[in-house]
N, C-alpha and C positions, 0 to 999 in steps of 0.2 A: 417407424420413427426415423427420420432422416433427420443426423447427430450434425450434417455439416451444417444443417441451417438455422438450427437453436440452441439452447443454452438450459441445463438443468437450473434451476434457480434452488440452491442449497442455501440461499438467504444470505447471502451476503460476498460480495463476489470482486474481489478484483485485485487484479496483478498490476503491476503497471509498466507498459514498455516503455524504459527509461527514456527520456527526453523530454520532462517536463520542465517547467518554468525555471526550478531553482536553482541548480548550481550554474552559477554563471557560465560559457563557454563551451556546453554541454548540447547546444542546442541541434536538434537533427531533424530531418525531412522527414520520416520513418512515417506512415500513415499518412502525411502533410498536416500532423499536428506536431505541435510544441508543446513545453510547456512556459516559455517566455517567448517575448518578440522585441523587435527592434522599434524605436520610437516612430512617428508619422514623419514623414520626411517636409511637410509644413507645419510653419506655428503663427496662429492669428493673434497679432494686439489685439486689444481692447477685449469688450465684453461682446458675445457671437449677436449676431444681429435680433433672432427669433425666440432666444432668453431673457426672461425678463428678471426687472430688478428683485425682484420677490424667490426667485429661482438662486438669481446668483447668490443672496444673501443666505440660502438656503446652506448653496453648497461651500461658504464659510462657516454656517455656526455648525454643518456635520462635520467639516477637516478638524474644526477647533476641537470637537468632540473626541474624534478616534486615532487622533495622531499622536497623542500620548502613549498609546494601545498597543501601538506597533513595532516591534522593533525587528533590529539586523539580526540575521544568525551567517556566519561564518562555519564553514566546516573543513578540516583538514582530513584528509585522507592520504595514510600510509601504507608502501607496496614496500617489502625489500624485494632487492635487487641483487644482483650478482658482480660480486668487484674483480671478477678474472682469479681469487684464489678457493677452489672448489672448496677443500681440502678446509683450510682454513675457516671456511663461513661454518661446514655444518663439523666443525671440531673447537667454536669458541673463539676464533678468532673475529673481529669487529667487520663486517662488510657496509655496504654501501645499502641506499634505501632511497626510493622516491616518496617524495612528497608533492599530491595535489591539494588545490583547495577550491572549494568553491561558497556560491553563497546565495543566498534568498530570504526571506520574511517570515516573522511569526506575529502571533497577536497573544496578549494576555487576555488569558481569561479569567483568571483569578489572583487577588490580591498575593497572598502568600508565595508567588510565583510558579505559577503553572499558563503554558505556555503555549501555543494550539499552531504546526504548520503543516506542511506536505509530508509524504514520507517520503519521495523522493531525494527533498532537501538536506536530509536526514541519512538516508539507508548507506550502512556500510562504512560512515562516519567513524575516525577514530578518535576525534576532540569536536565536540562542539560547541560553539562563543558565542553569547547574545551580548547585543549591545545595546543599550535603553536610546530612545531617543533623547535623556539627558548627558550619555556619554559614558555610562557606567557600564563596565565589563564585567560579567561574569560566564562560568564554565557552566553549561547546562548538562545536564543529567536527562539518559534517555529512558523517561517513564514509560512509553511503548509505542507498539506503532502496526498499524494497520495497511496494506499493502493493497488489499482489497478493496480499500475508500483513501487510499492516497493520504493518509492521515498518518498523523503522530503528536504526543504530546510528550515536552520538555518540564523540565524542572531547575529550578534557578533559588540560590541562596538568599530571600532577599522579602521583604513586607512591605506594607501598606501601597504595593504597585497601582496604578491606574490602570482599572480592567476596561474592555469594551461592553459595551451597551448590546446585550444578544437580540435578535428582530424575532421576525417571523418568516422562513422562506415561502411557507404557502400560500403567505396571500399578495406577495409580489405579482406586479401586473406585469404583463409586455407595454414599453412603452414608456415605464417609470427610469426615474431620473437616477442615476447611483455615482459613487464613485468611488474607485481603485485605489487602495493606498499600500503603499509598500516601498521598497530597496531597491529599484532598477539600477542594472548596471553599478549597482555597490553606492550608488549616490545614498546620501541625507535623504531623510521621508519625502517622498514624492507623492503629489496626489494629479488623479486624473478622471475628468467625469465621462459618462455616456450614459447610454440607456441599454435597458433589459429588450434585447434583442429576440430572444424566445426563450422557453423552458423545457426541464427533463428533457435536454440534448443528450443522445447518444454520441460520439464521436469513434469509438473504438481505440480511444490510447489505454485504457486499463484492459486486459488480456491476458487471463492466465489461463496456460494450457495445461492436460493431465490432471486436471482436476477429478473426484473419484465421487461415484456414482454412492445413493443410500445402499447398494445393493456390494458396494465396495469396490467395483470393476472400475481400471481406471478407463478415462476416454478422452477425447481430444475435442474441450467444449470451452466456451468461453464462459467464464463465471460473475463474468464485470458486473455490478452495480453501477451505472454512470446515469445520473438524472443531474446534469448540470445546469447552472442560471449560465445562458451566454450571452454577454454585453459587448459593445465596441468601444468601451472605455480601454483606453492605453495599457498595456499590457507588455511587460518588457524583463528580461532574463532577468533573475534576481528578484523579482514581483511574485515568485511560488512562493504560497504559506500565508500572503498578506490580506487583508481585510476587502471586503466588497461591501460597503453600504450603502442604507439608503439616504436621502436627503434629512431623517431625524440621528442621522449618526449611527446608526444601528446596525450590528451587523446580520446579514444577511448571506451569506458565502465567503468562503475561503478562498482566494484565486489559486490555479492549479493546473491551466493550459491555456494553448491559442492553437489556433487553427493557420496554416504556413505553409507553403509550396517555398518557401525560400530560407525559413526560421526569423525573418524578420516582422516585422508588427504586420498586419493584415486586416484589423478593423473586425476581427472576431476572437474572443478570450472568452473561456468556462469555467466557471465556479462553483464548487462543492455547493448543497445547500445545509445553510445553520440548521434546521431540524435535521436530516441526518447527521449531520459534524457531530449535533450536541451528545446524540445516544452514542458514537461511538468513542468520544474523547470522554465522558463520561466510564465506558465500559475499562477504557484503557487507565484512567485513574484508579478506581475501584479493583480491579482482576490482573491489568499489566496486558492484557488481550482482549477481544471483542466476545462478547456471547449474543449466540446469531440464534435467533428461530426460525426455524427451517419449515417452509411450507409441501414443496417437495413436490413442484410441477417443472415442466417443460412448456416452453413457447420460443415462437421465431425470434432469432435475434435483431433487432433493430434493422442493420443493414442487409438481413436476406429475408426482412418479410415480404417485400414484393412477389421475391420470387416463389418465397414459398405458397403464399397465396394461389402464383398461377399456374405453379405445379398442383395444387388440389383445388383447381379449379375453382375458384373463390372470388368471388367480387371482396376488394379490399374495403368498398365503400360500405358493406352490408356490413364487418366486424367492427361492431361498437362496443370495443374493450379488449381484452388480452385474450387470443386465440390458445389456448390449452395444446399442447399437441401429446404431451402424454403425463400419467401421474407412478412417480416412484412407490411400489409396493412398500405397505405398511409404515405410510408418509400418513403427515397430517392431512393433507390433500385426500387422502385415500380413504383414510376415516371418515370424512366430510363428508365423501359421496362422490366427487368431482374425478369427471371423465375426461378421456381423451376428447375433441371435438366441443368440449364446454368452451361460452365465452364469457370471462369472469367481468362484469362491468362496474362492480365498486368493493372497496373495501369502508368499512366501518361507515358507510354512507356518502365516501369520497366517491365519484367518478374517477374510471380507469380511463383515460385517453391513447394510453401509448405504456409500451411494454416497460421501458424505460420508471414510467411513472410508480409503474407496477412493482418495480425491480426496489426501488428505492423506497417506499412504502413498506414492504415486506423487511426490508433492510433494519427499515427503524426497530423493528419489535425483537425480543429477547424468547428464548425458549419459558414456555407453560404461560405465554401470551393467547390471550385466546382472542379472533379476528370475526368480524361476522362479513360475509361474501355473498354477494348476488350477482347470478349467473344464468347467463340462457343455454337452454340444451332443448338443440330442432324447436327452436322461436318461443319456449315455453319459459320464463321467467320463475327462478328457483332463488329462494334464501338458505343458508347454513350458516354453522359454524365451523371454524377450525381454530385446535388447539396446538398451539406451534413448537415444532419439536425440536431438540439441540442438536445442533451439526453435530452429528458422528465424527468425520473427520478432523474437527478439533479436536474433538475426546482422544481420538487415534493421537493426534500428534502430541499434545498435552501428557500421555501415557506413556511416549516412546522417548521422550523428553527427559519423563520423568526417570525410566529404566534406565536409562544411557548415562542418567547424572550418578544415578546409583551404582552402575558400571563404572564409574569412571573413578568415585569415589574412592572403591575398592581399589582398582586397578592403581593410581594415582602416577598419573602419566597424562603429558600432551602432546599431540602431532602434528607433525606440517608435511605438506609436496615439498617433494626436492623437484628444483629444477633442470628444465633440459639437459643446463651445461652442466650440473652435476651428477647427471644420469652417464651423462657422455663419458666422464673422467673417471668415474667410478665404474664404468661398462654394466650400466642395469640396465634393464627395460623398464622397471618400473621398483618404488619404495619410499615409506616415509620416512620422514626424521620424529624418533622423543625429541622432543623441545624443552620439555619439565618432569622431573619426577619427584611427586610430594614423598617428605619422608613419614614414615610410615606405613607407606602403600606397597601394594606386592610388587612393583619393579625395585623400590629401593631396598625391601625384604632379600631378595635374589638378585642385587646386584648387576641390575640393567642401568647403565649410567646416559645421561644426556647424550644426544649426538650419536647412539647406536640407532641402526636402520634396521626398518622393519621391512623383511621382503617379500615373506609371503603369512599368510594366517591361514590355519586348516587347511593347507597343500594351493591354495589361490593368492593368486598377487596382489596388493594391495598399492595404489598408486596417490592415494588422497586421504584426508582424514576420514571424508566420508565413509571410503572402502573401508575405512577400522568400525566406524560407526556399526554398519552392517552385518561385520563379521562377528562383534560382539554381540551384537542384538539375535543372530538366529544364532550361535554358540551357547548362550546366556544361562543354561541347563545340563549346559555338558561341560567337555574338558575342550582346552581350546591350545592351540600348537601354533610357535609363534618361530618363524625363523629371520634371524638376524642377523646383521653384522655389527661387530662391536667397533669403537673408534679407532683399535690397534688394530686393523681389519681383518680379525681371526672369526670365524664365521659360526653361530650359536645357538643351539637348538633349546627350545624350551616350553613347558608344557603347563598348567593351571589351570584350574577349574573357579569360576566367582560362584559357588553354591548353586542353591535353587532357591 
């Protein structure tokens, strides 16, 4: 099995390398995708010559439609900073702090205010502000959000909203007429039309790496889900999060990148599709997280099936549907039947065309989903079943989640980096700062006060919250030894156990 050419498909997959469409300012060559662009550098009066009146009239009564639907989100993001007095910052004294902001599009999906845009637009966010396209401001609330599909849904104080009208992404043609609406560049509702360029586009801007085998081993695979609608309707920084419909108003995708060797507009932009959006903004209401049914194969990823083809010798033209290249032990795949060398060529009666299509198909379904699959193995045409099994790896993180809260409850303490210049002045190599300590908890019990560094835990040094995370997590049964320096900087050893 050759790991650098395919992608385990644990059902639901993707990371995203930051520089998509939404925060304004943001924009980067990386890949030669974006996730916003810069406007067409022409604009034609009148009505385009080979449109007719029936078209144009179309794409009035859809803007009338979904531009209600749409609004600004605004996001501020805070860094503190270092104001020159080391001493000062981490003993309570006031420092200094950056402030960025950026901004991109959402759509309402539901009256009561629930709110559907990217995660990018979203991630890391420490205030985020919708703005109605009537002018009304409110602070949204992050219901959850999905990294994997570029998603997130908001929550906003607020009833009887104008929702958008949901389509259908699968039976979008290539060809068909749509159009863009969204925030570019921070403007009032903008809309813009083209056409459906092609489907389940892979691109490679979602990429998450170390993602961890059913067998638990991590490996260095790409996990994306990416079956995007790509149109050459205008697409422009601030446009992530916002609607893509068709000419009945309807949505049909979420905008969510372009394609750019420069980061400006280029006459190609990709669109999540509303059938998977719906299952996963759906999961993220209901759970706060996605629950993913895991099929539990491997195939080439989009951009090296060629080669992998001509590495095993393979006419590309003869695989009609998803080349299998391996099945994780004691996967749904495995119970199925389904071998290395299988080619899977429909799900539930759909046609497979592309890996891609494959990817996002599986994506939709939830664990103890059951899928029926037809499959050639050496030219002979096979039906099964498979029953779709829950990511493990969520269960892992959901669990360590959960241990850490409960560590921490105990514990009743919070951590930050110290930075460079205060590593310099204080001559450390490495140590956190407590930032809070609830009372109650065992540092306020023992008399660990705010602003004491933590230098090393169980004889190792500890230089990020993370490293505490860690430390407490494989400690978590035993007695755990925490050495620090207190604010008067007299230096302090001290030992606890959080039970079993």
């Amino acid at each position: 099995m050759k790991n650098n050419y395919f992608l385990i498909f644990v059902t639901a997959f993707i990371s995203l390398q930051s520089c998509m469409a939404g925060c304004s300012g943001k924009a980067s060559t990386a890949n030669r995708f974006v996730n916003d662009t810069i406007p067409p550098t022409s604009v034609q009066i009148g009505n385009p010559p080979n449109i007719s009146q029936n078209i144009m009239g179309d794409f009035v009564t859809a803007s009338k439609a979904v531009t209600p639907s749409v609004v600004h989100i605004k996001t501020i993001y805070t860094a503190s900073g270092n104001s020159g007095n080391t001493a000062g910052q981490l003993y309570g004294s006031p420092g200094k702090s950056s402030v960025a902001m950026g901004s991109g599009s959402g759509i309402i999906i539901e009256a009561d205010g629930y709110i559907a845009t990217n995660n990018h637009v979203v991630e890391n966010a420490t205030e985020i502000e919708v703005i109605l396209p009537d002018k009304r401001i409110f602070t949204a609330t992050l219901v959850g959000r999905d990294p994997n599909t570029d998603l997130a849904l908001l929550k906003i104080n607020a009833t009887g909203l104008p929702i958008v009208k949901f389509g259908n992404s699968d039976i979008v043609q290539v060809g068909e007429w749509v159009l863009a609406v969204g925030y570019p560049f921070s403007l009032n509702t903008t809309v813009t039309a083209g056409i459906v360029s092609a489907k389940a586009r892979s691109i490679g801007i979602i990429n998450r790496q170390g993602s961890r085998s059913a067998e638990g081993n991590s490996q260095n695979i790409n996990t994306a889900v990416e079956s995007f609608i790509q149109t050459d309707a205008a697409i422009n920084p601030g446009n992530s999060g916002g609607a893509l419909v068709n000419t009945n108003g309807e949505l049909i995708g979420i905008n969510s990148a372009i394609a750019s060797q420069t980061g400006s507009y280029a006459g190609y932009a990709f669109a999540i599709p509303v059938n998977l959006a719906k299952k996963i903004l759906d999961d993220l209401k209901r759970y706060g997280s996605v629950k993913r049914g895991v099929l539990g194969v491997s195939f080439p990823a989009p951009s090296a099936e060629d080669q992998f083809f001509k590495q095993q010798r393979l006419n590309p033209a003869t695989v009609k549907g998803v080349y299998i290249t391996g099945v994780l032990s004691q996967s749904a795949a495995a119970a199925a039947g389904l071998k290395e060398g299988d080619i899977i060529q429909s799900i539930d009666g759909v046609q497979m065309t592309s890996s891609a299509e494959f990817s996002e198909r599986i994506a939709r379904q939830k664990p103890g989903d059951i899928i029926k699959l037809i499959y050639l193995r050496k030219g002979v045409a096979v039906t099964t079943s498979a029953t779709l099994k829950e990511d493990e790896s969520a269960k892992i993180t959901a669990n360590l989640k959960e241990s850490l809260q409960n560590i921490y409850t105990k514990l009743g303490a919070g951590f930050a980096s110290l930075t460079r210049e205060q590593k310099q002045q204080l001559n450390l190599n490495s140590g956190v700062v407590v930032t809070d300590v609830t009372s109650g908890g065992f540092f306020d019990q023992i008399g660990i006060p705010r602003y004491t560094i933590i230098v090393y835990v169980n004889g190792k040094p500890v230089d990020t919250p993370k490293d505490i995370d860690l430390a407490l997590l494989s400690a978590q049964n035993g007695i755990i030894q925490m050495l620090a320096i207190a604010p008067d900087g007299s230096k302090v050893v001290f030992n606890f156990s959080l039970g079993t």
